[in-house]
C-alpha positions in Angstrom: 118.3 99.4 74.1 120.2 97.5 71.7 121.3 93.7 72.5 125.1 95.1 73.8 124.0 97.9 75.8 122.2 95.5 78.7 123.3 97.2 81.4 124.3 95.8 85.2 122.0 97.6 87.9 122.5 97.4 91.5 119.8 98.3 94.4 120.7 98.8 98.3 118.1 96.2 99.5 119.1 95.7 102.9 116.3 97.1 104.1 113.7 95.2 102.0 110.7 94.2 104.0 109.4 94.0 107.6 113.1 94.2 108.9 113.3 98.2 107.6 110.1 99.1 108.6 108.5 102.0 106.3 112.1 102.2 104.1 111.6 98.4 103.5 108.1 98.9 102.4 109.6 101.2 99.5 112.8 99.3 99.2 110.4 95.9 98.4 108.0 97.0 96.5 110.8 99.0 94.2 112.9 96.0 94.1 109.6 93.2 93.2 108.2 95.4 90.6 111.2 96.6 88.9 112.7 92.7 88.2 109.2 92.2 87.0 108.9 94.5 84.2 112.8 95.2 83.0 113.7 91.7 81.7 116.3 92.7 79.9 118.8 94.7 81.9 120.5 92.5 84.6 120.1 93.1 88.4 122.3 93.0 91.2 120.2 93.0 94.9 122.6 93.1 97.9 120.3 91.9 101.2 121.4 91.0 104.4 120.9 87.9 106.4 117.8 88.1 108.0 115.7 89.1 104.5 117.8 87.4 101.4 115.5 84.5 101.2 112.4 86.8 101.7 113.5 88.2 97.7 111.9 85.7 95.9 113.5 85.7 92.6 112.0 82.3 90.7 113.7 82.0 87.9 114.6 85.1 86.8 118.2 84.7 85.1 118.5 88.1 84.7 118.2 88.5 89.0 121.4 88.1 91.3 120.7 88.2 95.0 124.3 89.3 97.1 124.6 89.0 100.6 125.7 92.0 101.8 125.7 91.5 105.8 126.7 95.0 106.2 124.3 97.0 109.1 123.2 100.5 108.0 124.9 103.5 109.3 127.9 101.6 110.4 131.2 102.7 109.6 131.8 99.3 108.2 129.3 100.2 105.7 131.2 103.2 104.3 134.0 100.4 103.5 132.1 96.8 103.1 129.5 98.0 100.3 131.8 100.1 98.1 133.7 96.6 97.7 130.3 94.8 97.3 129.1 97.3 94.7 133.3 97.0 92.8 133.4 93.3 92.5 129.7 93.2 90.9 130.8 95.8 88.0 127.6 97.6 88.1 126.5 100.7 85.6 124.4 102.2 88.4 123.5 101.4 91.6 120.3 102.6 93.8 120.5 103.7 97.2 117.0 104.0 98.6 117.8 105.9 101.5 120.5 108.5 102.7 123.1 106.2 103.4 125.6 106.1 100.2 129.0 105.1 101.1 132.0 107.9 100.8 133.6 106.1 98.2 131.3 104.7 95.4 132.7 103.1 92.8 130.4 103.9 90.1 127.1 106.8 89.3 124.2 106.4 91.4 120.9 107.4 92.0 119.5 108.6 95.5 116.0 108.3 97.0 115.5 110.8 99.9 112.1 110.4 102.1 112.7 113.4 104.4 115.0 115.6 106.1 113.8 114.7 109.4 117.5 114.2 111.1 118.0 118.4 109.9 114.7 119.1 111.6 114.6 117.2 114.8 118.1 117.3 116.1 117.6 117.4 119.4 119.0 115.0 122.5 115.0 114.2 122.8 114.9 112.0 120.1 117.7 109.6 120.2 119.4 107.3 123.2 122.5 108.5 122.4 124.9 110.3 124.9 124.9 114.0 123.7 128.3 114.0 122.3 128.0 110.8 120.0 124.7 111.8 119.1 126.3 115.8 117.8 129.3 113.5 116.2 126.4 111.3 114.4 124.6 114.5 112.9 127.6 115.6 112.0 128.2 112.7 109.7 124.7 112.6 108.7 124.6 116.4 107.5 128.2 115.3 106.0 127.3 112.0 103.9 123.7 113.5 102.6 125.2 117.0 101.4 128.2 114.4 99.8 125.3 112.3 98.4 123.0 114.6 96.9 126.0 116.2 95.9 127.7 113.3 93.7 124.0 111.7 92.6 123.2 111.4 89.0 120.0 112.1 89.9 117.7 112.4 93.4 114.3 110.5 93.7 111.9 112.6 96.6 108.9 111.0 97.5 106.7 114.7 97.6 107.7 118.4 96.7 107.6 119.0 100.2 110.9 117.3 100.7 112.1 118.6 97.4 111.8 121.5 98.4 113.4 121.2 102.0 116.8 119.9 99.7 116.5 122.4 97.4 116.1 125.1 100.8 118.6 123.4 103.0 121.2 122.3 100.6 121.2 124.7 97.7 120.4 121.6 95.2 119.3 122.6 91.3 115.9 121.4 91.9 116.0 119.8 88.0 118.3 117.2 89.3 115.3 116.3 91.5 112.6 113.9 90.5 109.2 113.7 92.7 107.8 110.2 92.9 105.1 109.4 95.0 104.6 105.6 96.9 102.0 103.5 96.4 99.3 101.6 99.0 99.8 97.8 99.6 96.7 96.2 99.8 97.4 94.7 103.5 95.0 91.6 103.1 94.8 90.7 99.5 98.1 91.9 97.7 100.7 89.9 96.3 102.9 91.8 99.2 103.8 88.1 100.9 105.8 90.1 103.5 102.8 91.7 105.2 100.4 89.9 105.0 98.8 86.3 105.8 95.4 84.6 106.3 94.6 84.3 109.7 90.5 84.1 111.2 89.7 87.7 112.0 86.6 86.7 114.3 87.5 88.3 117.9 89.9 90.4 117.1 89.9 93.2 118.5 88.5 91.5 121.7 92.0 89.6 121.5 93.7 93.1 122.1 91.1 94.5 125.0 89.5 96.9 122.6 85.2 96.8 123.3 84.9 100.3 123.1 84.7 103.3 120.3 88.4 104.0 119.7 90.4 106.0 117.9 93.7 104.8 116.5 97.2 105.7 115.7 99.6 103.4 113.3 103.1 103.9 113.5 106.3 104.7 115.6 107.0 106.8 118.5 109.7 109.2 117.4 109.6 112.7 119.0 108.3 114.4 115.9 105.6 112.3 115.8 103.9 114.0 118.6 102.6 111.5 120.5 102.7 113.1 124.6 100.5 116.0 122.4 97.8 113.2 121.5 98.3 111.1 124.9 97.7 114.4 126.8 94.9 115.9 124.8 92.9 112.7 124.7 92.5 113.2 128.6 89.9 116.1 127.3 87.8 113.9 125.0 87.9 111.1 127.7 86.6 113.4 130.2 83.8 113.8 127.8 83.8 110.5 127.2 84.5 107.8 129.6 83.5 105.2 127.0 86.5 105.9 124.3 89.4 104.6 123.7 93.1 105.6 122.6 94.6 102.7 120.4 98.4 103.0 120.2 99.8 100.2 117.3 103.6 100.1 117.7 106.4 97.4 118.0 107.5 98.6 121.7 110.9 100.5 121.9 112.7 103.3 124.1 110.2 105.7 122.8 107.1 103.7 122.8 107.8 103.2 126.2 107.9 106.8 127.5 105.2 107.8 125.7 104.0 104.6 127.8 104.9 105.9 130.5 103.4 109.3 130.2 99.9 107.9 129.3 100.2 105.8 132.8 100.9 109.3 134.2 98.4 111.2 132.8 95.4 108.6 133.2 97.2 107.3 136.7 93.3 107.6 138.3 91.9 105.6 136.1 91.6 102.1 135.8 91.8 100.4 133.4 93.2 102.8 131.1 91.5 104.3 128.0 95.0 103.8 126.3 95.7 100.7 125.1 99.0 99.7 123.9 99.2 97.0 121.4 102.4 96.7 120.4 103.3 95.1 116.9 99.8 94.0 114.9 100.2 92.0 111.7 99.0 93.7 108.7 96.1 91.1 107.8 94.4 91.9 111.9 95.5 95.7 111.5 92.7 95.7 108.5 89.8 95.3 111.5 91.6 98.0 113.4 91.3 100.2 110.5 87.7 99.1 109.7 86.4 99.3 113.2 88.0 102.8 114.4 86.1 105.8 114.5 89.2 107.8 113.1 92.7 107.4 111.7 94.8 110.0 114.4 98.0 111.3 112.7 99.8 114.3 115.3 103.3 114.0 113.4 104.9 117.2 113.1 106.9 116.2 109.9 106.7 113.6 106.9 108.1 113.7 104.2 105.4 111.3 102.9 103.2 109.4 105.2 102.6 106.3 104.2 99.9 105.2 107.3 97.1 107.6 107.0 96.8 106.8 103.0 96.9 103.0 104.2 94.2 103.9 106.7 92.2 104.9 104.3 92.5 102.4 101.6 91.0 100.3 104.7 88.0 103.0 105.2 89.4 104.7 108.1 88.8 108.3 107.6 91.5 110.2 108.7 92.0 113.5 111.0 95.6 114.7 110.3 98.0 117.1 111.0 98.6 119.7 108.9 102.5 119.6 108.9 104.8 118.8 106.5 103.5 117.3 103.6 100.3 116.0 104.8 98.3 118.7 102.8 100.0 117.7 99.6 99.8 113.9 100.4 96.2 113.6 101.2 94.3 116.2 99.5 90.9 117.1 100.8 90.3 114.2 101.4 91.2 114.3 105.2 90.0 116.8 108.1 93.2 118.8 109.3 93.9 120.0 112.6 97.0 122.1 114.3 99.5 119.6 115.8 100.2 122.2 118.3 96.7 123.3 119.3 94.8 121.5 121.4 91.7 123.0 121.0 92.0 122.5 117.3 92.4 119.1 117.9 89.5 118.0 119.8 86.7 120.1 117.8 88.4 118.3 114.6 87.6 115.0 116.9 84.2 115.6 118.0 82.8 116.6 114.7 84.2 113.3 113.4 82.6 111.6 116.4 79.1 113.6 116.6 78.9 113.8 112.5 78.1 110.3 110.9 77.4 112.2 107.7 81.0 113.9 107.9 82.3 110.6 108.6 80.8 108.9 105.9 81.8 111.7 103.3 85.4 111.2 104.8 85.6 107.4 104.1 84.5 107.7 100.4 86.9 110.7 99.7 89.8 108.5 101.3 88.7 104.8 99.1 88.7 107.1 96.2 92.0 109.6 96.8 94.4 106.6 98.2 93.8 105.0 94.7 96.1 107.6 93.1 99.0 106.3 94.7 100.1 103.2 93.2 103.4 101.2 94.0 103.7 100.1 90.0 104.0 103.4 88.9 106.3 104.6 91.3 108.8 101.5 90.2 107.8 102.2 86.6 109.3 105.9 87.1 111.8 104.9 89.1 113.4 102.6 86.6 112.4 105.2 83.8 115.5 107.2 86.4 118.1 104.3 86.0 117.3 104.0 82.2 117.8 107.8 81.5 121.2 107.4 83.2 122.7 105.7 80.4 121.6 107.9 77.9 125.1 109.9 78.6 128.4 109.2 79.8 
């Protein structure tokens, strides 16, 4: 680009870091790489409250952080950011998510992780009384067909859910560019957000785990088919009093039924082989990962899944489901099983648990296949997408 083309590019960062879970994982590490290798273009980051001093920008003169103390999927925010995006004058702005306001004021690009909200619409997996929760699908189905619609281009994090756009929505898939997340390195990255240096002696003592376990990472949505693994782990605990069910999750309405269900279905036993941690911080999650006999993944659709490849960065190996786009995420490089099928499920367990061979195999398929996935590439490509966007009016 020549001196007077430097263009003004804004990103959606209000869900950078911890405080948007798996989106602020891609909104951060989007954001931190791409100010670090465009110093040329300038750059616009709206945040909100609770994570604009978490952006560290140094002296980047180039870098403007806006507080934009908008909450997501609000209609405030179909009115607040299109004035936050007009008063910076921006060439393009990002949305890493769904949620593009109705009335943009300039092109943008879209990143969309799933279509989960299409697939799982069902009273079961929300709080919501039944008729606001129909109203907010509505709107949902409404604002993405608008915003895939108006997008100068669409980012996807897998074909899978290129493919569910281009099926559900009738979108020329050439407007759609895959680009696959990375792995943080949860103990020793520059990722400041999620990690820290704390003594891991005791650890998992500190959480009531001195038994074999397996473990789960993750939420408790519906679709990630959690009652299926509570209630089938009964069977491999009946063959095995001495194992464990490790459940690592920041506590919420769903968390607790599928809390409530495991007190149910293990209500003669005492204590109980599932053990609830709640939230774990990434640097003592590393000895979860390291100590576990397997990685369990049940979710019946991802549109990436970020945890198992994390898992195995951490030599976990990893039995997952083969939903979604699990297959296309993690290669052979994980043993598969039917989310649905129970008996699938625990002779996919036991030949982790009974093969140490197997399991070793696993673990050195997983170190080597998580290293495709690399969080400065995906930014690379992803401002390679804002670049071509100025290469016509």
């Amino acid at each position: 680009m020549k001196k007077d083309k430097k263009k003004r590019i804004g990103i959606d960062a209000r869900f950078y870091g911890p405080l948007g879970k798996g989106l602020g994982r891609y909104t951060q590490e989007v954001v931190d790489n791409i100010i670090r290798l465009d110093q040329f273009n300038n750059y616009v980051i709206f945040l909100r409250e609770e994570n604009f001093d978490e952006l560290i920008i140094d002296d980047k003169i180039n870098v403007k952080k806006v507080l934009a103390e908008v909450r997501w999927y609000t209609l405030k925010e179909q009115f607040l950011m299109p004035y936050f995006i007009w008063k910076e004058k921006l060439d393009l702005v990002h949305f890493p998510h769904f949620n593009v306001p109705f009335f943009v004021p300039t092109k943008f690009v879209i990143t969309i992780h799933d279509l989960i909200l299409t697939k799982f619409k069902t009273i079961r997996a929300t709080t919501l009384h039944p008729f606001v929760y129909k109203l907010k699908n509505w709107a949902y189905r409404f604002i993405i067909k608008r915003a895939l619609k108006n997008s100068r281009r669409i980012i996807t994090v897998s074909n899978f859910t290129k493919n569910d756009i281009v099926d559900q929505f009738g979108i020329n898939p050439e407007k759609i560019s895959v680009i696959y997340e990375g792995v943080a390195n949860l103990s020793k990255g520059r990722d400041s957000l999620f990690v820290s240096k704390l003594d891991n002696s005791k650890i998992l003592s500190d959480y009531n785990i001195d038994n074999p376990f397996l473990l789960y990472v993750g939420n408790a949505y519906p679709h990630k088919n959690l009652d299926f693994l509570v209630e089938s782990f009964l069977d491999l605990y009946n063959q095995n009093n001495n194992l464990r069910l490790v459940l690592v999750g920041k506590e919420d309405y769903f968390y607790k039924k599928i809390k409530d269900l495991a007190q149910l279905t293990f209500s003669f036993h005492s204590p109980s082989p599932v053990i609830f941690t709640g939230y774990v911080p990434d640097d003592k999650l590393e000895v979860f990962y390291q100590k576990a006999i397997a990685y369990i993944f049940p979710s019946l659709y991802e549109g990436f899944g970020l945890p198992p490849l994390e898992a195995m960065a951490k030599g976990c190996p990893v039995i997952s489901s083969n939903y979604g786009s699990m297959p296309e995420i993690l290669g052979d490089s994980a043993i598969y099983f039917d989310p649905k099928n129970k008996v699938d499920f625990l002779e996919k367990v036991n030949m982790m648990f009974n093969d140490q061979k197997l399991r070793a195999e696993m673990i050195a398929r997983g170190k080597k296949h998580q290293q495709k996935y690399n969080w400065w590439e995906c930014a690379f490509k992803t401002w390679q997408i804002y670049l071509e966007q100025f290469l016509w009016k």
